[in-house]
PALUMLUM-209785 format. One record per residue (C-alpha): x, y, z. Coordinates in nm, 2 decimals. Layout:
BEGIN
PT      xx      yy      zz
PT       X       Y       Z
...
***
This chain:
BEGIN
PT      xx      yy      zz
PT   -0.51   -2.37    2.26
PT   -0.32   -2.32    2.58
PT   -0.06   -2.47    2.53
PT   -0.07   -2.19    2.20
PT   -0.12   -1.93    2.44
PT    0.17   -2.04    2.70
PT    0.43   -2.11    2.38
PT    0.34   -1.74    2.26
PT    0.42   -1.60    2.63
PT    0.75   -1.74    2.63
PT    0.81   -1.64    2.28
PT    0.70   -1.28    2.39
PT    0.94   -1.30    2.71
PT    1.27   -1.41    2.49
PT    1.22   -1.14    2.25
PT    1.18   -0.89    2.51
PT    1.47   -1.03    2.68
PT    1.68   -1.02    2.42
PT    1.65   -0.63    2.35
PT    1.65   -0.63    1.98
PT    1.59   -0.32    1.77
PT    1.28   -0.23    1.62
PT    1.07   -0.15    1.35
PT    0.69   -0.22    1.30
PT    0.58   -0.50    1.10
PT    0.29   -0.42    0.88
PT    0.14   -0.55    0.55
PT    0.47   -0.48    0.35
PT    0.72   -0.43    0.62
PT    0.66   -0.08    0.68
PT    0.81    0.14    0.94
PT    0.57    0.26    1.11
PT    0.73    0.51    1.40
PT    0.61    0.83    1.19
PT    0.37    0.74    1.03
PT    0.04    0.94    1.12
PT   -0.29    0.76    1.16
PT   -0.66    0.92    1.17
PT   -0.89    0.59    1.30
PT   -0.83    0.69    1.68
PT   -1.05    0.97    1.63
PT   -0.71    1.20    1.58
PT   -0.38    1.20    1.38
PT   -0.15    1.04    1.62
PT    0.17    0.84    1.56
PT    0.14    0.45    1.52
PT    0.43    0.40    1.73
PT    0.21    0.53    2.03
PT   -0.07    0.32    2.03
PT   -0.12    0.02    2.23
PT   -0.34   -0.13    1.92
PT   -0.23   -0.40    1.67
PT   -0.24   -0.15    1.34
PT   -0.21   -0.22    1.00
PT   -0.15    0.03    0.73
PT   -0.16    0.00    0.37
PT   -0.03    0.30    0.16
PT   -0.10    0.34   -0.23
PT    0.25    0.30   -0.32
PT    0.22   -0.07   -0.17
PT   -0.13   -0.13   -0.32
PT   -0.02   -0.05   -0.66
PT    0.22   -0.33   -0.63
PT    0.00   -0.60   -0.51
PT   -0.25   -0.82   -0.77
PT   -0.53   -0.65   -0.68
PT   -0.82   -0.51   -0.90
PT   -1.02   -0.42   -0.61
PT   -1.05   -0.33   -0.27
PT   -1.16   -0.67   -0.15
PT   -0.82   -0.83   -0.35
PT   -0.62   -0.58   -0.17
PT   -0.72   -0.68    0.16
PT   -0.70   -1.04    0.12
PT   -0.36   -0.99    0.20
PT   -0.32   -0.83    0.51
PT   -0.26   -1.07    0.79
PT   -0.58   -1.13    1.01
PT   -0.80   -0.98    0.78
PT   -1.03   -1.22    0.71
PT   -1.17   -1.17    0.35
PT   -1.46   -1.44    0.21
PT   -1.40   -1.46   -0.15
PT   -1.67   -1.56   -0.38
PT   -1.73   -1.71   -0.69
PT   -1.64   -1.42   -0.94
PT   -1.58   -1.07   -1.04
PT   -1.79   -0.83   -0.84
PT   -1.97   -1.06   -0.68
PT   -2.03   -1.00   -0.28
PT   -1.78   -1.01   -0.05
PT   -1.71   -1.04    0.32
PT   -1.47   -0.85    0.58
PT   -1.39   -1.01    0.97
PT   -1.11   -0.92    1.13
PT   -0.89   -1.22    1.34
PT   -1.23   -1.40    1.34
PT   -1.46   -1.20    1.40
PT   -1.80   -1.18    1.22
PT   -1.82   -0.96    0.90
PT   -2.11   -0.73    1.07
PT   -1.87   -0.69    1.36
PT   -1.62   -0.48    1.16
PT   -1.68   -0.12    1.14
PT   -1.57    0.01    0.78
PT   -1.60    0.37    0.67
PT   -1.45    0.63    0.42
PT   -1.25    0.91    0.58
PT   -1.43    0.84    0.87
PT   -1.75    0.77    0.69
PT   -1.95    0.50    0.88
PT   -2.08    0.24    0.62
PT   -2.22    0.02    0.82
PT   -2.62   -0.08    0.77
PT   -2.90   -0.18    0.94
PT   -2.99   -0.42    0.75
PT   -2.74   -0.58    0.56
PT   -2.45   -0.78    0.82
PT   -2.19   -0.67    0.62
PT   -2.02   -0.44    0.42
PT   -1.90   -0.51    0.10
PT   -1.61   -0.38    0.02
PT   -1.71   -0.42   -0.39
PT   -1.93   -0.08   -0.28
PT   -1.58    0.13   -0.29
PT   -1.32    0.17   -0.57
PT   -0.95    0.09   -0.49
PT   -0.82    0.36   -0.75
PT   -0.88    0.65   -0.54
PT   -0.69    0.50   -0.18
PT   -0.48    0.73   -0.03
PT   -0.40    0.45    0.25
PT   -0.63    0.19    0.45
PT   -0.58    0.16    0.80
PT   -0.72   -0.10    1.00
PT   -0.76   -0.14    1.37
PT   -0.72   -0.53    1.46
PT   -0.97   -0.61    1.77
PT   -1.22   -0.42    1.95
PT   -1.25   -0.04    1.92
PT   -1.51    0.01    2.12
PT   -1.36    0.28    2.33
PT   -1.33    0.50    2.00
PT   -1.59    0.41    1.76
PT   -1.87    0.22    2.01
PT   -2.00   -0.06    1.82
PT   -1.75   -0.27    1.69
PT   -1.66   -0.55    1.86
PT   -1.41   -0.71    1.58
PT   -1.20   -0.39    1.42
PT   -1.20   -0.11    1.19
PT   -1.12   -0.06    0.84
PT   -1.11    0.29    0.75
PT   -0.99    0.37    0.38
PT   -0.85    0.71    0.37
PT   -0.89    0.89    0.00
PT   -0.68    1.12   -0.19
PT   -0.61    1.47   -0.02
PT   -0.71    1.72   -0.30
PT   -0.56    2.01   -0.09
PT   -0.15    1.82   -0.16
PT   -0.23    1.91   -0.55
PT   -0.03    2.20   -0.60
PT   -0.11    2.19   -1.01
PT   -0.39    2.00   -1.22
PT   -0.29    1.64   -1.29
PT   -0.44    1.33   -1.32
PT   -0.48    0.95   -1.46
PT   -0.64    0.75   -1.73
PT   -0.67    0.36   -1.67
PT   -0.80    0.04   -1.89
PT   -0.79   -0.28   -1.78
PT   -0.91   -0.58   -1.94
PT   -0.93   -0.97   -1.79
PT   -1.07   -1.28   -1.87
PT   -1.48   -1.30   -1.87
PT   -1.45   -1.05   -2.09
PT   -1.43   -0.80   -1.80
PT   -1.33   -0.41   -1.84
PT   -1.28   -0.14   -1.61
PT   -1.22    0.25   -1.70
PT   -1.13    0.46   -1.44
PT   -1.05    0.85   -1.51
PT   -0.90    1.10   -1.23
PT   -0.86    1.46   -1.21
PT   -0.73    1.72   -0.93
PT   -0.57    2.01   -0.86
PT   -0.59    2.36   -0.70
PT   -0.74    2.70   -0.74
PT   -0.65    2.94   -0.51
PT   -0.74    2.80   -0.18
PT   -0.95    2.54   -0.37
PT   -0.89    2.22   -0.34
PT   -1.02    1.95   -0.59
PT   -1.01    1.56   -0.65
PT   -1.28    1.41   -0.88
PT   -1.28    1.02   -1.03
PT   -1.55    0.80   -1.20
PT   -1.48    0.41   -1.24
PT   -1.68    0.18   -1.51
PT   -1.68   -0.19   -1.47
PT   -1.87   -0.49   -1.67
PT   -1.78   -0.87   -1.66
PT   -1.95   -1.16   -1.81
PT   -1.89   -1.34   -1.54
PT   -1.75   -1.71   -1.52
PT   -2.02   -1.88   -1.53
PT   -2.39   -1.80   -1.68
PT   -2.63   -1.57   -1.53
PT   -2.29   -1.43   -1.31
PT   -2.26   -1.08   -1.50
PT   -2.18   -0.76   -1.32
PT   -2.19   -0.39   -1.42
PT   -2.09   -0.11   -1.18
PT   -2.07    0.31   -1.21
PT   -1.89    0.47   -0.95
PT   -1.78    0.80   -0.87
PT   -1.62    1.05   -0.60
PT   -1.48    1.38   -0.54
PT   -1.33    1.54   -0.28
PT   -1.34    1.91   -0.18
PT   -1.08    2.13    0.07
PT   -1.15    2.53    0.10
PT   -0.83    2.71    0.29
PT   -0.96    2.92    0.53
PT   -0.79    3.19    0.75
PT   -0.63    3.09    1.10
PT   -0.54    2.74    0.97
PT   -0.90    2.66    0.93
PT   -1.03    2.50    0.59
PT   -1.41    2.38    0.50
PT   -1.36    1.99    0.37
PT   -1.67    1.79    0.13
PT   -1.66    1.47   -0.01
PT   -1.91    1.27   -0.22
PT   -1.90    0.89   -0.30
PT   -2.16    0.71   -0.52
PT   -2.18    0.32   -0.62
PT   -2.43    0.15   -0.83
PT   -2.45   -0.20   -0.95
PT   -2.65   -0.49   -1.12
PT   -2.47   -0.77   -1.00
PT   -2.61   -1.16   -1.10
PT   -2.51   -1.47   -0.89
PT   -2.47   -1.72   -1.11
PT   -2.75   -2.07   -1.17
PT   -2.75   -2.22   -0.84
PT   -2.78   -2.57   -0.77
PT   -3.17   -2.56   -0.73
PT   -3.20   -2.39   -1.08
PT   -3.29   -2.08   -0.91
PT   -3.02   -1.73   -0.98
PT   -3.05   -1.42   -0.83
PT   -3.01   -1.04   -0.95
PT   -2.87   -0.80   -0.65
PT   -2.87   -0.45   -0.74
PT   -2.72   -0.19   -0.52
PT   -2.69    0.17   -0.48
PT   -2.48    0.30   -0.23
PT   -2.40    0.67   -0.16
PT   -2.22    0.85    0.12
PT   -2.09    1.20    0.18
PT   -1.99    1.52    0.45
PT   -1.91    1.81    0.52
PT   -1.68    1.96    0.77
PT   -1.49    2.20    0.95
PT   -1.11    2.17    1.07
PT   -0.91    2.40    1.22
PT   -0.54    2.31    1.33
PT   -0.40    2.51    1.58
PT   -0.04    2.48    1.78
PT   -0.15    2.26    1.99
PT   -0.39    2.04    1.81
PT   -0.71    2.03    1.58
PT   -1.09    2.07    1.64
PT   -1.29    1.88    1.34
PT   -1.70    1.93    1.33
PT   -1.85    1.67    1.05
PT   -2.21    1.56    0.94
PT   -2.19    1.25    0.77
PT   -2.42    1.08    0.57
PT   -2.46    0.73    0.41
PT   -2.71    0.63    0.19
PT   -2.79    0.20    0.11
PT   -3.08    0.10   -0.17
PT   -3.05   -0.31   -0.19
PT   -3.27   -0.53   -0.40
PT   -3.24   -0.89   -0.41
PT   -3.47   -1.07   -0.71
PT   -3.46   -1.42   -0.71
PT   -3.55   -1.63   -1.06
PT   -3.68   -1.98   -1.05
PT   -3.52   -2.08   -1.36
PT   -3.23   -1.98   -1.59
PT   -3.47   -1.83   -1.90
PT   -3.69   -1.62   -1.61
PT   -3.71   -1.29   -1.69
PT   -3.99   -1.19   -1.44
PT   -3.84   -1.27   -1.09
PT   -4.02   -1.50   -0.82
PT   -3.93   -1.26   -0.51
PT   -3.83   -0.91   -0.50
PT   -3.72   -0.78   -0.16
PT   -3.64   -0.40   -0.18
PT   -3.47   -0.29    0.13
PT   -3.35    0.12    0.23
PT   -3.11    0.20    0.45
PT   -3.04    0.56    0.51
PT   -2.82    0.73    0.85
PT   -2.68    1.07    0.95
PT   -2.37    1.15    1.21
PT   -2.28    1.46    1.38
PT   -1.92    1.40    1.41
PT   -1.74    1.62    1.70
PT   -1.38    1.58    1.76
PT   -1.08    1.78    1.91
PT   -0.76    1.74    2.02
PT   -0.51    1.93    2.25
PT   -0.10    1.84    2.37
PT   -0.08    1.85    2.74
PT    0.26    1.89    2.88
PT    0.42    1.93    2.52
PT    0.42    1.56    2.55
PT    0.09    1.42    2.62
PT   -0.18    1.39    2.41
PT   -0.57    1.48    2.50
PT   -0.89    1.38    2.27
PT   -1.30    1.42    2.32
PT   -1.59    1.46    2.16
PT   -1.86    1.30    2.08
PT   -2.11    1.15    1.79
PT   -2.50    1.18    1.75
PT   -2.64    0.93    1.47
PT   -2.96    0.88    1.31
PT   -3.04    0.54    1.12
PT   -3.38    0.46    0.92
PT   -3.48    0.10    0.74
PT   -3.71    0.04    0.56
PT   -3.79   -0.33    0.39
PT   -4.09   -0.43    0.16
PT   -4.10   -0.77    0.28
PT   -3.91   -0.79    0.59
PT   -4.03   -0.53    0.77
PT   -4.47   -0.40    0.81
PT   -4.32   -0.04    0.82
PT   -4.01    0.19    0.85
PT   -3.80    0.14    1.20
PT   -3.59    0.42    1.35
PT   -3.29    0.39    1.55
PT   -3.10    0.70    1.73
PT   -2.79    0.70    1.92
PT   -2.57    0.96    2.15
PT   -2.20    0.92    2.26
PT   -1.91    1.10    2.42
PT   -1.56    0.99    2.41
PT   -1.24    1.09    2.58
PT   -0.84    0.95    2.47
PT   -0.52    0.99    2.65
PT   -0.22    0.91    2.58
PT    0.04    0.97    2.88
PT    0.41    0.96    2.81
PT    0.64    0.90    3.08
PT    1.02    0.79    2.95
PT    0.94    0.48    2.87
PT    0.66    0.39    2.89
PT    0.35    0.55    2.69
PT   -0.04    0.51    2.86
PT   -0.36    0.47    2.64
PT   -0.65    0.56    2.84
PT   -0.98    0.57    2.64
PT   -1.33    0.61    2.76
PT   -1.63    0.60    2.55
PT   -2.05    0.60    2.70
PT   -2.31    0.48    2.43
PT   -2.69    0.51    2.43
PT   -2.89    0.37    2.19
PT   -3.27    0.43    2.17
PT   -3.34    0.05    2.11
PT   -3.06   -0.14    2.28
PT   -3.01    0.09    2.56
PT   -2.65    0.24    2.76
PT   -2.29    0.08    2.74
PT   -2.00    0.23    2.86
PT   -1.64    0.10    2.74
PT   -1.33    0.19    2.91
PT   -0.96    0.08    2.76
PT   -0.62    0.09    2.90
PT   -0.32    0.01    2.65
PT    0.05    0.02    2.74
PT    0.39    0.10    2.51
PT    0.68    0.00    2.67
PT    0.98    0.08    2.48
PT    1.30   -0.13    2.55
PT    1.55    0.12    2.41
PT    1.59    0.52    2.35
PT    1.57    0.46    1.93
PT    1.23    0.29    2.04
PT    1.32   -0.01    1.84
PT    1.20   -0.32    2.09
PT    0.82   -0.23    2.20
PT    0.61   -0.43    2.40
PT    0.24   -0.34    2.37
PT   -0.08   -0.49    2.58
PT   -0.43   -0.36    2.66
PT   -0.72   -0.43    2.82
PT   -1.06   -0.29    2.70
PT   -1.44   -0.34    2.75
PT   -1.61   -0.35    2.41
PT   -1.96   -0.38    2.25
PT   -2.15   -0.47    1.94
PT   -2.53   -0.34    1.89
PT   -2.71   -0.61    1.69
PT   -2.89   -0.52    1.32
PT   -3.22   -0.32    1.43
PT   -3.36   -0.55    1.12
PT   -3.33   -0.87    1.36
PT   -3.59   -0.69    1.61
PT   -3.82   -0.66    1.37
PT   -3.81   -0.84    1.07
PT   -4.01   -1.13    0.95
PT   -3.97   -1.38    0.67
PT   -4.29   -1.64    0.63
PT   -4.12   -1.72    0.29
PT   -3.80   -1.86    0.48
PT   -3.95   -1.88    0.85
PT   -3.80   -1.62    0.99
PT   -3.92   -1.47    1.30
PT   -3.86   -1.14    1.46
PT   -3.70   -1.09    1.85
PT   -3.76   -0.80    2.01
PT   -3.58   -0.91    2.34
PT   -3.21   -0.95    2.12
PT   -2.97   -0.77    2.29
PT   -2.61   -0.64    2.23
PT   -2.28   -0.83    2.24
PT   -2.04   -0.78    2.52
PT   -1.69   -0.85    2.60
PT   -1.33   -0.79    2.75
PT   -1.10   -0.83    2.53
PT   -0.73   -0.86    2.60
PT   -0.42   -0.80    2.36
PT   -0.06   -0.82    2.35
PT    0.22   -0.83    2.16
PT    0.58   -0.74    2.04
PT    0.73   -0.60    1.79
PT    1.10   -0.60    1.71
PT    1.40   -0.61    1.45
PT    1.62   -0.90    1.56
PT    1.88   -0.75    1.27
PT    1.90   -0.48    1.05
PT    1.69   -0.63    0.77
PT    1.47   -0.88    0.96
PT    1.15   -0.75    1.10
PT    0.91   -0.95    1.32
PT    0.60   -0.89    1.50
PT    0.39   -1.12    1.73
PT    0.05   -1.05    1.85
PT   -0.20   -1.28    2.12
PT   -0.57   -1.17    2.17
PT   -0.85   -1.28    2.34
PT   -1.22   -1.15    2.35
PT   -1.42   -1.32    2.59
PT   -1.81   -1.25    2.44
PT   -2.11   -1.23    2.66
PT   -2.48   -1.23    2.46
PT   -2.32   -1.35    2.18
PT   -2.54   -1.35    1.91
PT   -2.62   -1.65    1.69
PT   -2.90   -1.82    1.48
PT   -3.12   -2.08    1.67
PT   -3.45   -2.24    1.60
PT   -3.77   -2.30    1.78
PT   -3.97   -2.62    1.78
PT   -4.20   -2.48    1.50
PT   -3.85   -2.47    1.25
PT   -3.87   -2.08    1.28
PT   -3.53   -1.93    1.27
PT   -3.43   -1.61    1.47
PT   -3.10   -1.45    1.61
PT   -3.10   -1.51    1.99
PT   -2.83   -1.41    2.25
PT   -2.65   -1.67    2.39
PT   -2.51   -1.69    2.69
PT   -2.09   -1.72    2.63
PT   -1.85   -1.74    2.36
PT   -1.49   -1.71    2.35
PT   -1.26   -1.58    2.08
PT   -0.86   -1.60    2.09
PT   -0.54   -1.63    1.88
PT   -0.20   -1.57    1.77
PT   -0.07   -1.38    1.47
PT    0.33   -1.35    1.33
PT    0.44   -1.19    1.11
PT    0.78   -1.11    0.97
PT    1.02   -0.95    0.71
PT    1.34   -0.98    0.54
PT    1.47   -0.70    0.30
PT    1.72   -0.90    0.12
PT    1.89   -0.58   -0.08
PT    1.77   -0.31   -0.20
PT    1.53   -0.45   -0.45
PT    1.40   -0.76   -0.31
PT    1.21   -0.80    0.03
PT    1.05   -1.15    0.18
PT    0.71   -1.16    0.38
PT    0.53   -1.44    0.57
PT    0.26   -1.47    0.83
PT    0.07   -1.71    1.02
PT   -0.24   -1.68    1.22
PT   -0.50   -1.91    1.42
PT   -0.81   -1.86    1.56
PT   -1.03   -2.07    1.81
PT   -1.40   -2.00    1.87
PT   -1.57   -2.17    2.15
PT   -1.95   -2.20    2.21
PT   -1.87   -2.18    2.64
PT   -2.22   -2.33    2.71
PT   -2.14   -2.63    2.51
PT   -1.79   -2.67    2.46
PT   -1.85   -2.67    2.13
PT   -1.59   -2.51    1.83
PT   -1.81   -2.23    1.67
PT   -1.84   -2.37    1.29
PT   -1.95   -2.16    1.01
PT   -1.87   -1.80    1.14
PT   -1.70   -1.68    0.81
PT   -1.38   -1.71    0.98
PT   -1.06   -1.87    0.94
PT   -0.89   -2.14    1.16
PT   -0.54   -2.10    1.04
PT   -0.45   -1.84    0.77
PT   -0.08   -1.79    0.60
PT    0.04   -1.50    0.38
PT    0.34   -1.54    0.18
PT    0.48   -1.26   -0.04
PT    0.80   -1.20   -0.24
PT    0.84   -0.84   -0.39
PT    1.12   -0.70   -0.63
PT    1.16   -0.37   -0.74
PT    1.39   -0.18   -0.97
PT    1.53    0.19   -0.99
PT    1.43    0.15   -1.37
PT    1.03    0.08   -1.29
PT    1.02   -0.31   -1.32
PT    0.82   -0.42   -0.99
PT    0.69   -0.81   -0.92
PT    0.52   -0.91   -0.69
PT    0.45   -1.29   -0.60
PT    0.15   -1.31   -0.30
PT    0.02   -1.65   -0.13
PT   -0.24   -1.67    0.10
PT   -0.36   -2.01    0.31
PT   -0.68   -1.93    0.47
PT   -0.88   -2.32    0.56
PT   -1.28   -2.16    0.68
PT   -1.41   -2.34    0.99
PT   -1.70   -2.42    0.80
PT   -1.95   -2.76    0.90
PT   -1.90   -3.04    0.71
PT   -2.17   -2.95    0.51
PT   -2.02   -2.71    0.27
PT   -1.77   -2.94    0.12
PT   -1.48   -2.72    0.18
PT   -1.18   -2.74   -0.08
PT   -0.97   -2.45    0.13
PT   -0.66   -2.64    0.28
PT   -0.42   -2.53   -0.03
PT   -0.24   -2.20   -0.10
PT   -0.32   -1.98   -0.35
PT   -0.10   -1.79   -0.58
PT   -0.12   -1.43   -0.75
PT    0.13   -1.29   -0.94
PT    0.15   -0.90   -1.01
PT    0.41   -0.74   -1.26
PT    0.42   -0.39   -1.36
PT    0.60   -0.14   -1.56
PT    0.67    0.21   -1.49
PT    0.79    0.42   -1.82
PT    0.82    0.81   -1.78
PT    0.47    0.89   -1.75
PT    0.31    0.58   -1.84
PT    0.27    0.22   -1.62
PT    0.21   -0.11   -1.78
PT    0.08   -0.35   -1.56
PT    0.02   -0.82   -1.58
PT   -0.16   -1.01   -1.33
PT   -0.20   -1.35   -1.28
PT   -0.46   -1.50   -1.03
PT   -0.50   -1.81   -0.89
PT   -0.10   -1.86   -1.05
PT   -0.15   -2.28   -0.97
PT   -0.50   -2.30   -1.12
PT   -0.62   -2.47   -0.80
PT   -0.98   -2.58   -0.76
PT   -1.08   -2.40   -0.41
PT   -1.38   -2.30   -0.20
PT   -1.49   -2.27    0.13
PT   -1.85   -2.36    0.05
PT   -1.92   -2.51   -0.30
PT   -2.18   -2.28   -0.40
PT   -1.92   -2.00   -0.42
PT   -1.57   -2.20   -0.61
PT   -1.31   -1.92   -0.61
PT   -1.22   -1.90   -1.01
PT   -0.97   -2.10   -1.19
PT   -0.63   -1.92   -1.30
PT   -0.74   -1.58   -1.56
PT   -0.51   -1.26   -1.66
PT   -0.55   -0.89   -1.63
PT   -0.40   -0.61   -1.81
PT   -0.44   -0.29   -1.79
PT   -0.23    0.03   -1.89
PT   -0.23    0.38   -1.71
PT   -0.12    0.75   -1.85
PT   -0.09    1.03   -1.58
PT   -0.02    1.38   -1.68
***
C-alpha cells in the first residue's frame, strides 16, 4: 500500500507540474466550475470546495441502465453499492470503503438515517423524481456530525421552475414479470408552486418466495413570499412487502417496510446570501417475519421495529468581502426506537450542534475552514474541525490541486446499547462508544487536452473505537469498540469526448482496511478491494442515446462466502426520444455472467426492460 501511496504522490506532483487545463471529472465527465451544490449546508460552487464531489444530474441518469436509485449509483466511482439477489430486494450504500451505516443519506436535506437499521436502503426512494444526487466522498463530519464515510443527498424536482402544468406518464416492464407505473404532475399557480408523483412496482421475483410490491409517493410545495422569501413542504412516502427468496436452510423471510419523511421551511435569499429554518421529519416501520419452510404461511418470528426522528434545521449564509463566503447554524434532533423483541421498552436519543463554514479566497488559493461541536445525550460531546485547500494552477482555474485535513465522527446505532437477541445470542453494551478519526484527502484534477479529462484522488482515515462484532466466551455476540483501524486509497478517473456524440469513461479504485491491533486486513466490511467503472455513451441531435456501463467491484469478503465477484459486468441502456415521447431498452448483466459476493445473494442472470414515457 505504500508503495500505492508514494506512486500516487509522484503522479500528483507531475500533473501539477505539468500545468494542464482543467475541468472536473465526475460520474459522466461533467464540468463542474458552476455548478451549484446544497450538501455543505449552502449553495456554493463545486469548484470551491476542498471535497472529492460527485454530482449526478437527471439528464445523465436518464441515460444510464438504471431502474432504480440503487442501479444509478452503482456507477459512480467509489460508491460502493452491495447488490443482491433480485428486484427490490435490500440494498447497501459505503462510500470508498466505508461501512453502509457510516454514510449519511437524506432527501433535500432530509436525514434518513435510523436507529435501528445500519443502513439505508436506497430501494426506500424512487429515481423518477431526481433532480440531481450529490455525494460527498469521505468524512463530513464538520457539516453533518456523524458520518464518518460520506453523504449522499438526492435533490428532487424544484416545483417553483414550472412555469406551466406539465408532466409524465411511464410503463416499464422486465423479466420476472416485473412492472412499474410512475405518473408526475407540476406546475404553478400564482405564487404556488407544485410537484406531485406516485410510483407502483410488483416483481415475481427470480426465484420463488422472492416477490416484491412497492407504493410510493411525493410532492413538493414552494409558496413565493414577499422580500425574496418563499415557505417550502415536501412529503415522501414508501411502502413495501418485499420476500427474500428459500434460503439454503429452507427458511424465507417477508420484510415489510414503511418509510415516510417530510418538512417544512422557510428561505429567504437576500443580496448577500440566504437564511433557511427547517423541521424535518422521518418516519421508519420495519418488520422482518421469518418462515421455516417454503408452504408456511404463519411465520416462526416476527420482529416489529419503529423508528421515528425530528430536526430543527437552522442555516444561513452571508458573502464577506464580495469574495468570501460565511455559513452557521445549527441542528437539534430527536430520535425514538422502539423494537418488540430487541428492545424491553422504547429508547430515546437527543442531540444538539452548532456549525460554522468558511471559505477564504485569496488569488489563488481558496481556504475551507469548517467547524462543527456535537452532543449527544447517550454518547456524549465531539467536536470536529476541517481545513481544506484549492489551489488553482492557472487564471481559467483549469489545474486544481485540492487537500484537507478534518477530524470526524460516527455515533454508533442506539439499538446496539440496548438491544438483546436470546434467539441469536445477542447481547447488549452499554459501554459502546463512537468512532473517531483524522482523515486526510488529496487530489488533482485536470484536463491534460481539450477533450481528455482526469481526476486523481488519495485518502486516508485513520479510525479510533472502531466498531466491530466480537464474541465472548459464552458465544454471545455484541458490537465492541476496538482499539485502531485504518482506512486508505486511491481513486482515477478519467474522460475522453471523442466528438460531439460519443464520450469514453473509466475508473479505478482500491481500498485497504487494516485491523492496527492485529495487522490483520478487515474482511467482510461490505466493501470493495479494487473496483473499475467503464462506460461508453453516444448520443444523437435526432434522440438516439446508448449507453454501454461496466463495473468491476471484487468484495473483501472471508473465504467463507464463496465469492464469484472478480469479472466485469455489463449493462446496456438505449433510448429513443421522439417529439414528446421516449422509448427506452435495457439490457443487464449484457454477458450473462454468474456473480456474487456472498452466495446467498447471486446477482441475476442477463433479463430486459422496457418501458415507454409521454410528457405533456
Amino acid at each position: 500500500m505504500k508503495k500505492i501511496f508514494a506512486s500516487g504522490i509522484i503522479f500528483t506532483a507531475l500533473m501539477v507540474a505539468s500545468d494542464f487545463s482543467f475541468l472536473a471529472v465526475q460520474a459522466q465527465t461533467v464540468d463542474l466550475g458552476d455548478l451549484m451544490i446544497s450538501t455543505f449546508r449552502t449553495r456554493v460552487r463545486a469548484a470551491e470546495t476542498s471535497r472529492n464531489v460527485t454530482v449526478i444530474r437527471k439528464e445523465e441518469i436518464s441515460s444510464l441502465p438504471a431502474g432504480n436509485l440503487a442501479e444509478a449509483l452503482k456507477y459512480v466511482a467509489g460508491v460502493d453499492v452491495s447488490v443482491r439477489s433480485g428486484l427490490g430486494q435490500p440494498v447497501s450504500l459505503g462510500i470508498q470503503g466505508s461501512d453502509p451505516r457510516q454514510v449519511r443519506v437524506m432527501v433535500d436535506g432530509i436525514p434518513l438515517n435510523s436507529q435501528v437499521s445500519e443502513q439505508v436502503d436506497p430501494n426506500w426512494l424512487p429515481l423518477e423524481n431526481v433532480e440531481k444526487i450529490e455525494v460527498i466522498k469521505g468524512a463530513a463530519s464538520s457539516i453533518w456530525g456523524s458520518s464518518l464515510g460520506g453523504v449522499i443527498n438526492i435533490i428532487t424536482k424544484d416545483p417553483a421552475k414550472a412555469e406551466k402544468f406539465s408532466g409524465k406518464a411511464k410503463i416499464t416492464v422486465s423479466e420476472f414479470r416485473t412492472r412499474k407505473e410512475f405518473f408526475d404532475f407540476s406546475g404553478k399557480a400564482g405564487d404556488l408552486g407544485y410537484y406531485v408523483m406516485t410510483e407502483y412496482g410488483e416483481s415475481a421475483g427470480r426465484d420463488a418466495r422472492s416477490d416484491v410490491l412497492e407504493k410510493k409517493i411525493f410532492s413538493r410545495l414552494s409558496y413565493d413570499l414577499q422580500d425574496g422569501a418563499s415557505l417550502k413542504a415536501a412529503f415522501g412516502y414508501s411502502g413495501a412487502d418485499v420476500h427474500s427468496g428459500i434460503y439454503p436452510d429452507g427458511t424465507w423471510a417477508g420484510q415489510p417496510y414503511q418509510v415516510s419523511y417530510g418538512k417544512l421551511g422557510w428561505q429567504k435569499d437576500t443580496d448577500s446570501g440566504e437564511v433557511n429554518v427547517e423541521l424535518k421529519h422521518s418516519r421508519k416501520k420495519l418488520v422482518s417475519h421469518t418462515y421455516l419452510s417454503e408452504t408456511d404461511r404463519d411465520p416462526f418470528i416476527t420482529v416489529r421495529s419503529k423508528d421515528s426522528g425530528y430536526q430543527l434545521s437552522l442555516s444561513s449564509s452571508v458573502s464577506v468581502r464580495e469574495t468570501d463566503l460565511l455559513s452557521a447554524g445549527a441542528d437539534l434532533d430527536w430520535n425514538t426506537i422502539k423494537s418488540d423483541l430487541y428492545l424491553a421498552k422504547a429508547e430515546k436519543v437527543n442531540a444538539q450542534a452548532g456549525f460554522a463554514r468558511y471559505i477564504l479566497k485569496t488569488g489563488s488559493v481558496d481556504y475551507n475552514f469548517g467547524l462543527r461541536y456535537d452532543h449527544n445525550s447517550e454518547f456524549g460531546s465531539e467536536l470536529s474541525p476541517s481545513l481544506g485547500a484549492v489551489y488553482y494552477f492557472d487564471h481559467d482555474h483549469q489545474t486544481v490541486f485540492r487537500a484537507g485535513v478534518s477530524r470526524a465522527f460516527n455515533a454508533p446505532l442506539l439499538l446496539w446499547r440496548y438491544n438483546t437477541n436470546p434467539l441469536y445470542k445477542v447481547i447488549p453494551n452499554p459501554e459502546l462508544g463512537p468512532e473517531r478519526a483524522w482523515v486526510w484527502e488529496t487530489g488533482v484534477e485536470t484536463k491534460p487536452a481539450e477533450n481528455w479529462q482526469v481526476k486523481l484522488s488519495l485518502y486516508r482515515a485513520d479510525v479510533s473505537d472502531a466498531i466491530a462484532w466480537a464474541e465472548n466466551g459464552a458465544g454471545d455476540q455484541y458490537k465492541k469498540n476496538f482499539e485502531k483501524f485504518r482506512r486508505q486509497g486511491i481513486e482515477l478517473e478519467t474522460g475522453l469526448d471523442l466528438n460531439q456524440n460519443f464520450s469514453l469513461f473509466a475508473a479505478a479504485g482500491f481500498n485497504d482496511i487494516e485491523d492496527k491491533t492485529t495487522g490483520q486486513t478487515v474482511k467482510g466490511a461490505g466493501s470493495p478491494r479494487q473496483s473499475f467503472d467503464l462506460g461508453i455513451n453516444y448520443k444523437n441531435f435526432s434522440g438516439l442515446s446508448v449507453a454501454l456501463k461496466g463495473y468491476y467491484d471484487r468484495w473483501n469478503e472471508p473465504a467463507s462466502a464463496q465469492s464469484n465477484d472478480r469479472k466485469m459486468l455489463f449493462d446496456l441502456h438505449l433510448s429513443q426520444q421522439y417529439k414528446q415521447y421516449s422509448f427506452f431498452f435495457n439490457i443487464y448483466n449484457l454477458t450473462n455472467s454468474a456473480y456474487w459476493s456472498d452466495y446467498y445473494f447471486p446477482v441475476p442472470e442477463r433479463y430486459f426492460e422496457a418501458g415507454v414515457s409521454f410528457n405533456w
